[in-house]
Structures are given as structure tokens and as C-alpha cells.
Backbone as numpy.savetxt, mean C-alpha at the origin, in Angstrom:
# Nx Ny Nz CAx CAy CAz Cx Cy Cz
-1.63 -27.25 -4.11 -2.47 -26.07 -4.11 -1.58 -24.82 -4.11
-1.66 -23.93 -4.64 -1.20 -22.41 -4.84 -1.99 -21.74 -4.51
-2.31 -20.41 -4.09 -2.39 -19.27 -3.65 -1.53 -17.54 -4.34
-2.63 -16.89 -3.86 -2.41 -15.54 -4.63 -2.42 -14.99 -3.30
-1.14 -14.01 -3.24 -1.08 -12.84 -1.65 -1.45 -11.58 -2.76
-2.51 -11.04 -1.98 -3.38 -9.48 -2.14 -2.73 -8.33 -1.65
-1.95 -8.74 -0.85 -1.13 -7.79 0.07 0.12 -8.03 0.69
1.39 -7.31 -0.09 2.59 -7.57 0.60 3.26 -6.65 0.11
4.56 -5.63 1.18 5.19 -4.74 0.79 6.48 -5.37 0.67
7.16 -5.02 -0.27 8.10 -5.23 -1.11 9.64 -5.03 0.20
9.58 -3.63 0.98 10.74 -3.65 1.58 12.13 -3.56 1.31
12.27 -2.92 -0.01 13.96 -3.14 -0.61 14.48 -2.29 0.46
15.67 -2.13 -0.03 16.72 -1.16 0.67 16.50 0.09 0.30
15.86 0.52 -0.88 15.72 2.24 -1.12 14.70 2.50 -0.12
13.82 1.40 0.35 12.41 1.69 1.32 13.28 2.47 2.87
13.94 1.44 2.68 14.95 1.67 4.50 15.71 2.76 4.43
16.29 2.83 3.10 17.19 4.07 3.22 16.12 5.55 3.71
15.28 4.83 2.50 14.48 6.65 2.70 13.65 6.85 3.83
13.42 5.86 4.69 12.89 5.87 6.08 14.44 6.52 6.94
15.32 5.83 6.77 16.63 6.58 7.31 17.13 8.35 7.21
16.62 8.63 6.14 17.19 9.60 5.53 16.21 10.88 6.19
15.04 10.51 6.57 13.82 10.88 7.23 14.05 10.99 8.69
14.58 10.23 9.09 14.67 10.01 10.67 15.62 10.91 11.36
14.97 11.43 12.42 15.49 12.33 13.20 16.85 11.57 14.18
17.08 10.44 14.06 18.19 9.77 14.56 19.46 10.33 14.61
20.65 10.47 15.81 21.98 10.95 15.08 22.84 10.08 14.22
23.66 10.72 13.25 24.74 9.99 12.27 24.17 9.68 10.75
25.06 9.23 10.34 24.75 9.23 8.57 23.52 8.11 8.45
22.83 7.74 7.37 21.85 7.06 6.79 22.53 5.49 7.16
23.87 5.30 7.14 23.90 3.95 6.92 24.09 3.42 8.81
24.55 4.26 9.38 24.75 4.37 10.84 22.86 4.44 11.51
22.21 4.60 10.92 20.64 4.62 11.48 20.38 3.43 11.07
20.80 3.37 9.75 19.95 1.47 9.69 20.68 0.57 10.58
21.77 0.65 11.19 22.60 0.00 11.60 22.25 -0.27 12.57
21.73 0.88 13.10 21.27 1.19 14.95 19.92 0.38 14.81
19.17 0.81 13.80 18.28 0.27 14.14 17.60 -1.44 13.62
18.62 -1.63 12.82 18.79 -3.61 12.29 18.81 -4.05 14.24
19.97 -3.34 14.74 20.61 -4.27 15.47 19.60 -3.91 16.88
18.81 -2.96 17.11 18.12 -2.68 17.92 17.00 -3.50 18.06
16.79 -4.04 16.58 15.06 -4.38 16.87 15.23 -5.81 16.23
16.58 -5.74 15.80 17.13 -7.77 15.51 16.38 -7.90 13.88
16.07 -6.87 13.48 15.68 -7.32 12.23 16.60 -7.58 11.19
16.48 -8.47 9.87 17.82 -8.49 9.14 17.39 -7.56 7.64
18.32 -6.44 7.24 17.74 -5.71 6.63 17.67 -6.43 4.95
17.43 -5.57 4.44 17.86 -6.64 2.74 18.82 -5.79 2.16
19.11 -6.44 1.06 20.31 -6.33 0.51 20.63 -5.30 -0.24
21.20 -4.15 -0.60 21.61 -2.83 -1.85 21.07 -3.86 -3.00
21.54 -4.68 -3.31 21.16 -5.59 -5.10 19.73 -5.83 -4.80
19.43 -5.31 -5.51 17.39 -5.32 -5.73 17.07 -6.52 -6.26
18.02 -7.38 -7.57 18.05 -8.15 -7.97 18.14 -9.71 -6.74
19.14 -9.63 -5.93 19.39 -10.52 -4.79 17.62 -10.22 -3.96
17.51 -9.16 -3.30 16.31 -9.27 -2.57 15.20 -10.05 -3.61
15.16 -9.72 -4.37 14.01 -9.92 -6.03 13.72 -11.90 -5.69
15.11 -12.05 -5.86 15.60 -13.32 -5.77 15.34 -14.21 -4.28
15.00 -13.83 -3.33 14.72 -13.73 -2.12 13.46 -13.86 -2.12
12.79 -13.54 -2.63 11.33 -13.09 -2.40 10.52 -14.24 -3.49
11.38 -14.57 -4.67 10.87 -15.64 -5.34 11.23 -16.84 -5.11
11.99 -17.06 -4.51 12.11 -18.25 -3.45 11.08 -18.66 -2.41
10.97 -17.28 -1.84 9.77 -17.45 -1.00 8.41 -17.99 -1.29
8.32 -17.01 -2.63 7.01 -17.77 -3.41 6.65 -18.81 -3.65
7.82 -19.22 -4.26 8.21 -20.91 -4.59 7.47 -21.53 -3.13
8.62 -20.86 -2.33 8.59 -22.35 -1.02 7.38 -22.12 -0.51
6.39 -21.67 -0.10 5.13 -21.46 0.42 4.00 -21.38 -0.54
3.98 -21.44 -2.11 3.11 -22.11 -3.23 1.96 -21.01 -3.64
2.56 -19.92 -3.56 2.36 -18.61 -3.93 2.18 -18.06 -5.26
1.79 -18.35 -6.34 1.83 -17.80 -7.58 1.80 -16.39 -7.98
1.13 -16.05 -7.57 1.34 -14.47 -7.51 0.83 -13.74 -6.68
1.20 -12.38 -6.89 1.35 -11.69 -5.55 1.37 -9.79 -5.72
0.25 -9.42 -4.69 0.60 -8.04 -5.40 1.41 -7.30 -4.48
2.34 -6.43 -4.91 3.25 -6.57 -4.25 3.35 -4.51 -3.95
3.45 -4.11 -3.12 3.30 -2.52 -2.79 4.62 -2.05 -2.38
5.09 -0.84 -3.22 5.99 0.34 -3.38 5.18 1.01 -1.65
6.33 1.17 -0.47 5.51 1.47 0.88 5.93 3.42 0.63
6.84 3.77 -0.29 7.25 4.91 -0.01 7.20 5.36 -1.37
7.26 6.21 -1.60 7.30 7.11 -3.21 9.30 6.77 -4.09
9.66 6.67 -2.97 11.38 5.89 -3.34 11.17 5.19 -3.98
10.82 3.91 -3.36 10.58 2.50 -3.88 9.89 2.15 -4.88
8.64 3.33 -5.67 8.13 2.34 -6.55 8.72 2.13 -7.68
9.99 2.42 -8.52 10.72 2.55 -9.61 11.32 1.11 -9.23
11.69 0.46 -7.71 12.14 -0.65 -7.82 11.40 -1.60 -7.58
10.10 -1.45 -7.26 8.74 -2.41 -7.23 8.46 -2.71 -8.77
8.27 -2.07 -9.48 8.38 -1.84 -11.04 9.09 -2.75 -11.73
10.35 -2.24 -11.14 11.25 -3.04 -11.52 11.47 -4.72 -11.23
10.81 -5.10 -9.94 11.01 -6.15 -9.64 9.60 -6.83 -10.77
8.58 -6.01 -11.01 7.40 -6.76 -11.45 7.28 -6.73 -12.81
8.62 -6.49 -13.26 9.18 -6.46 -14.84 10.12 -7.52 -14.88
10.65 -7.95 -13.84 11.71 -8.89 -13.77 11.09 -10.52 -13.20
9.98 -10.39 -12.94 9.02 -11.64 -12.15 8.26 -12.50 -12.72
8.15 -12.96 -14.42 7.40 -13.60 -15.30 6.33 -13.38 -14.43
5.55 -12.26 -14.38 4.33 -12.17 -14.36 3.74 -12.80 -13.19
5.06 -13.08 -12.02 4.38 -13.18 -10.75 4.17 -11.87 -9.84
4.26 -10.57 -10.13 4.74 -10.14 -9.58 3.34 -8.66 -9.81
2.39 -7.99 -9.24 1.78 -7.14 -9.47 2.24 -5.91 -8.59
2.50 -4.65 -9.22 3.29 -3.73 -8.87 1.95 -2.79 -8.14
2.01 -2.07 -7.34 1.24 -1.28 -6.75 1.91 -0.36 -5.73
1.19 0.64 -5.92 2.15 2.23 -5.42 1.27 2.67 -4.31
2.01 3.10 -3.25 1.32 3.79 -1.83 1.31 4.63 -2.10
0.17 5.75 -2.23 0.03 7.06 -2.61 -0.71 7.58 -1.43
-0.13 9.25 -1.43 -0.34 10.30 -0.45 -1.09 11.30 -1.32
-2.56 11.11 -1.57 -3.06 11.84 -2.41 -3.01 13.52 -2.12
-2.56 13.69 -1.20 -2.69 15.46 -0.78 -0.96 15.59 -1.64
-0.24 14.60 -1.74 0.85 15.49 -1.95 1.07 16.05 -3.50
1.79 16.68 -3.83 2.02 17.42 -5.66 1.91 16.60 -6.01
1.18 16.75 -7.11 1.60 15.60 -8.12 1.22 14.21 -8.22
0.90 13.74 -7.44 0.57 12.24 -7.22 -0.14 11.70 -7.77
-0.98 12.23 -8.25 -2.44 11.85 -9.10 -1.82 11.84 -10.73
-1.04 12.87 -10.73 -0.29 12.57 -12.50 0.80 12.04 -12.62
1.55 11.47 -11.38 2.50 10.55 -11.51 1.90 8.48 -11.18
0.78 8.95 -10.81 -0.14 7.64 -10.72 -0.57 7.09 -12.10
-0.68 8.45 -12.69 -1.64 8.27 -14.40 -0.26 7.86 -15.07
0.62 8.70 -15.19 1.98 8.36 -15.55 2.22 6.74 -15.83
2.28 6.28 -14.18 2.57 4.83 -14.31 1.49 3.90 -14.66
0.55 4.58 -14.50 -0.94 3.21 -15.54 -0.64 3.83 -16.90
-0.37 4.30 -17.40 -0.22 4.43 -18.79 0.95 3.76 -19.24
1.80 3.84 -18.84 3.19 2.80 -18.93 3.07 1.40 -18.41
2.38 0.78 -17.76 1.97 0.08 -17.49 2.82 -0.81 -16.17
3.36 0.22 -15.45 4.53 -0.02 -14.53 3.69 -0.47 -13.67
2.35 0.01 -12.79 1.77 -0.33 -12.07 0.24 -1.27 -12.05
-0.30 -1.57 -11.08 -1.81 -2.36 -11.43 -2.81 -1.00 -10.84
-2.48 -0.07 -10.00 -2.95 0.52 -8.70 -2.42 0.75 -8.02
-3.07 1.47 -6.69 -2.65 2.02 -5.68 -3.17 1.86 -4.55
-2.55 2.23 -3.53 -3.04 1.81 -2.12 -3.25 3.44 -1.44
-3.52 3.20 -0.57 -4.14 5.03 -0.06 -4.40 4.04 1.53
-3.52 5.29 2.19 -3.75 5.18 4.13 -4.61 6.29 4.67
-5.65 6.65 4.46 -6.23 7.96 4.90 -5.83 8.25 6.47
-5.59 7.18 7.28 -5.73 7.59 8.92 -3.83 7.90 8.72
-3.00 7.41 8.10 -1.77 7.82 8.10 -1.43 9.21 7.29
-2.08 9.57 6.07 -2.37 10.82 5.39 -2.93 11.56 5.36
-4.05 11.18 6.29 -5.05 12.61 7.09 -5.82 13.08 5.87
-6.72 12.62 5.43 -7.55 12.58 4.08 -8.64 12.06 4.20
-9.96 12.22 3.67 -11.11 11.84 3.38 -10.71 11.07 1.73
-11.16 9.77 1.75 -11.26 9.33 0.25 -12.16 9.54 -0.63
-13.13 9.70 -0.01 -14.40 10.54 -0.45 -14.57 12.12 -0.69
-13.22 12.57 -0.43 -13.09 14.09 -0.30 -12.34 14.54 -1.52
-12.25 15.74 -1.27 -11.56 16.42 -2.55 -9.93 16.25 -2.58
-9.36 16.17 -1.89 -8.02 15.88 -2.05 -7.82 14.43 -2.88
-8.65 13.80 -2.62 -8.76 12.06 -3.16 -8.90 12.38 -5.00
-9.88 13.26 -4.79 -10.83 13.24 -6.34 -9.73 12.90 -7.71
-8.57 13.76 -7.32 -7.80 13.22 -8.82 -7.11 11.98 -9.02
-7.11 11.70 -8.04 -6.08 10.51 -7.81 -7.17 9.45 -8.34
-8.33 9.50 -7.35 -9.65 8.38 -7.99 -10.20 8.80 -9.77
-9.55 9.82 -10.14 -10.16 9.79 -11.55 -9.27 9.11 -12.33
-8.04 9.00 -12.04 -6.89 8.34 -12.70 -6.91 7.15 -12.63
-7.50 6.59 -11.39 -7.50 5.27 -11.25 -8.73 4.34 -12.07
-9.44 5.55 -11.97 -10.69 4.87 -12.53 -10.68 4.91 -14.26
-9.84 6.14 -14.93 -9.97 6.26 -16.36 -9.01 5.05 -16.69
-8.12 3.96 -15.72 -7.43 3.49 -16.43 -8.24 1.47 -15.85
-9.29 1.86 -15.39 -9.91 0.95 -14.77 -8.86 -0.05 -13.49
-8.37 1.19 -13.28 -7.25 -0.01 -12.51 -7.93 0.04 -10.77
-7.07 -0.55 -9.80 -7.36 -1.11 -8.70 -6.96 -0.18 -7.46
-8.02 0.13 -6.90 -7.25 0.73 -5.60 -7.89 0.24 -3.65
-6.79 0.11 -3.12 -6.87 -0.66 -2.36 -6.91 0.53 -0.99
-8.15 0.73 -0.02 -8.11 1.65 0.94 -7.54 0.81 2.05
-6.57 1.36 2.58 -5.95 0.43 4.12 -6.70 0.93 5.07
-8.21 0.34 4.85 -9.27 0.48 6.52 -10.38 0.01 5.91
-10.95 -0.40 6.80 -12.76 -0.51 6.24 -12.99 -2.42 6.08
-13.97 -2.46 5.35 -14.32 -3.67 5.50 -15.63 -3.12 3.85
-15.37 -4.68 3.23 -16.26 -4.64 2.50 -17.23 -5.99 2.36
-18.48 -6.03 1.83 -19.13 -7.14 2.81 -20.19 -7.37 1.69
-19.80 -8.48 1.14 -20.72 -9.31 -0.22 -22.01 -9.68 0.00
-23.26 -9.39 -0.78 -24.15 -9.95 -0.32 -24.66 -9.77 0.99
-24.90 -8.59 1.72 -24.48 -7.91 3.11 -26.08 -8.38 3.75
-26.63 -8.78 4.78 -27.88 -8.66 5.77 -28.56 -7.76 5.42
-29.96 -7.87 5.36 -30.78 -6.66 4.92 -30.55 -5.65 6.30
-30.53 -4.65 6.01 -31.02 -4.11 7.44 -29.33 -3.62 7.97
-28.53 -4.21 7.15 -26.86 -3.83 8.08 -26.66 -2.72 8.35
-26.75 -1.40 7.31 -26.26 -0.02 8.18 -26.97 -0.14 8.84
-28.66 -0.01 9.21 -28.75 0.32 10.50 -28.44 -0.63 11.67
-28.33 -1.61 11.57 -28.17 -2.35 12.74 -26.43 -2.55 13.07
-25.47 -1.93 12.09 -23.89 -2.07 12.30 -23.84 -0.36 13.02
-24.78 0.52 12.57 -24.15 2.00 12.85 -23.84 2.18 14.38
-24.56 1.73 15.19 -23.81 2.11 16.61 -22.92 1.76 16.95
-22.68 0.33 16.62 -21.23 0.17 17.23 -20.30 0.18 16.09
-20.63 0.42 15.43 -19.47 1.35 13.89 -18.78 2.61 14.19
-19.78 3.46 15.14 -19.52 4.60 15.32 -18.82 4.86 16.90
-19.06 4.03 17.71 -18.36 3.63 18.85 -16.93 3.14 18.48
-17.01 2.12 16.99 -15.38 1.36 17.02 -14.24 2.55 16.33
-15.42 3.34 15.63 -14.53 4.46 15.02 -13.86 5.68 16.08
-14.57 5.90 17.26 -14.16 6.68 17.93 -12.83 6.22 19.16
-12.97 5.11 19.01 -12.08 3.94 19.54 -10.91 4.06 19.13
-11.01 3.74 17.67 -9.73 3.45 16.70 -9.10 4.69 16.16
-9.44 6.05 15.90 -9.13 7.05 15.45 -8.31 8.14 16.37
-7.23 7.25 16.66 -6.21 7.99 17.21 -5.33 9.15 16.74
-5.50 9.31 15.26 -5.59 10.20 14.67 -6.22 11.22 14.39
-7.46 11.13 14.51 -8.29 12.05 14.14 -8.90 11.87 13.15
-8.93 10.85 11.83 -8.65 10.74 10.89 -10.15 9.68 10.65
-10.13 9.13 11.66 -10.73 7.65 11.90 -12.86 8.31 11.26
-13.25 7.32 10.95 -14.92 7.98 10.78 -15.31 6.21 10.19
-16.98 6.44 10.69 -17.67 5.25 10.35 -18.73 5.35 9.42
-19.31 4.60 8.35 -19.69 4.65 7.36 -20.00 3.54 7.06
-21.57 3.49 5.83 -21.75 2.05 5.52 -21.67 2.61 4.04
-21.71 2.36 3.48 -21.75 2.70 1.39 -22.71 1.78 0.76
-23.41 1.74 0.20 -23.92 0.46 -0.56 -23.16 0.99 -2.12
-22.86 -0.38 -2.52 -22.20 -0.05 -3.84 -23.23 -0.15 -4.46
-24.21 -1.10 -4.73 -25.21 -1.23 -5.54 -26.59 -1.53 -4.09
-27.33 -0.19 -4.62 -28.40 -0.37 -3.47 -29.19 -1.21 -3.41
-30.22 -1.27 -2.38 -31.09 -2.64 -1.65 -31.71 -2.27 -2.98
């Protein structure tokens, strides 16, 4: 039996660097990863994108994985997510973490569905402080949608064939779990029907 993973971040070394390069830590970029490999025992991956690449399709192999979509976690990384899902006979689906408030993002999203570097995108609203439903979202969702491609919200729940009657009978404690979980500020509860009763 094989299996398809929906969700997995890629992790190269441009990911770590540019988390390094970010960090308020003292000493150079390679002295922060250092501190922090050996702090938290993690083993980092390798400068050769190709070696990690190679790493990761092994993995596939050994756990019977066929394909896999695989997410760019930083705006660094997706040129080598790309790259790995150009180099993967087609195990490999490329997808970009986008910060829809920031420049540009929405025409560097269209950019890569037109080239065909990517499948989609992923969007963190409680980490980017955004409504997806809001106007900061709007270009980014028109791009995604003129190219029919895929976008993946990191929150929520979606629910097939749903109980008659679910928003009202999920909204109180929807709106209790949201005030719970929204340590951000960011957090809100909601039912959508995609296609109504």
C-alpha cells in the first residue's frame, strides 16, 4: 500500500539560514544555527539541496509514500522547493507559504503558477494577522483561483456532507474554542457553507 502526504515542509538549509539571519541571537548566521542544532539536539540538513532532496526520497521510499506536497515555509526557500519538485519524477508537489499583506506576493504567486513552479499556496492568518476573507487576501485568492490552483488555510476544519442543523448547533462552542485559541488576536469562528442546504 502507498500513500500521498498533503502536508510536509521541506526544511532545506536556505529555510534555517533565513530563520538565522532573522534572529535576534548574538554572532554570525552560522554560529546561531550552531547554538541552536546543539541546544535543541536537532540535526540540521545539509548546504547540498541535492543531498537533503536525496534524503527525503529515501524517506518516501522507506515509509511507501508516493507523493507528497511538499511547502516552501519561508519566501527563501521556495526557488529550492521548486527546485526539488523539478528534480522528483513527479513525486514531489511544490507549494509556497504566503504572507498575503506583504508586496508583491500575490504577483509573485501568479508568477510561479504561470511557470508552473508551484501547485499553490498555503496562508497562516493567526501567524500573518489577516482575514482570508478580507481584503488583504483578495489578490492573492484571485491568482489562485484564475490559475485554478490549490490553497491550503493553516486553521479551520472542513466537513463533507455536514449534519443538518451544524452552524447552529457548532456556533457556541465554535465561538468559545475561538476565544480560547486566539492568542493572537487573529483567532475568529465561522461556519461557510460552500454549497448551501
Amino acid at each position: 500500500m502507498s500513500g500521498i502526504d498533503f502536508h510536509a515542509h521541506f526544511f532545506s538549509a536556505t529555510y534555517f539560514r533565513a530563520l538565522a539571519e532573522k534572529s535576534p541571537l548574538p554572532g554570525s548566521v552560522e554560529a546561531r544555527l550552531a547554538a541552536v542544532a546543539k541546544k535543541t539536539g536537532i540535526e540540521l540538513p545539509p548546504e547540498d539541496d541535492a543531498a537533503h532532496l536525496a534524503r527525503w526520497m529515501a524517506e518516501l521510499d522507506k515509509n511507501a509514500i508516493e507523493h507528497v506536497c511538499l511547502f516552501a515555509s519561508a519566501p527563501e526557500e521556495i526557488p529550492v522547493v521548486c527546485a526539488a519538485a523539478e528534480r522528483s519524477a513527479g513525486r514531489i508537489s511544490a507549494f509556497a507559504l504566503v504572507d498575503p499583506r506583504a508586496e508583491g506576493a500575490a504577483a509573485k504567486v501568479r508568477a510561479l503558477l504561470e511557470a508552473r513552479k508551484i501547485r499553490g499556496a498555503l496562508v497562516f492568518p493567526a501567524l500573518h494577522h489577516f482575514d482570508v476573507g478580507g481584503e488583504a487576501a483578495r489578490p492573492l485568492l484571485q491568482a489562485l483561483a484564475d490559475h485554478r490552483a490549490v490553497l491550503y488555510v493553516h486553521c479551520g476544519m472542513l466537513v463533507v456532507n455536514p449534519p443538518w442543523r451544524l452552524d447552529q448547533e457548532t456556533k457556541p462552542w465554535l465561538e468559545w474554542l475561538a476565544q480560547k485559541l486566539a492568542v493572537t488576536g487573529a483567532g475568529k469562528a465561522r461556519v461557510d457553507w460552500l454549497v448551501p442546504e
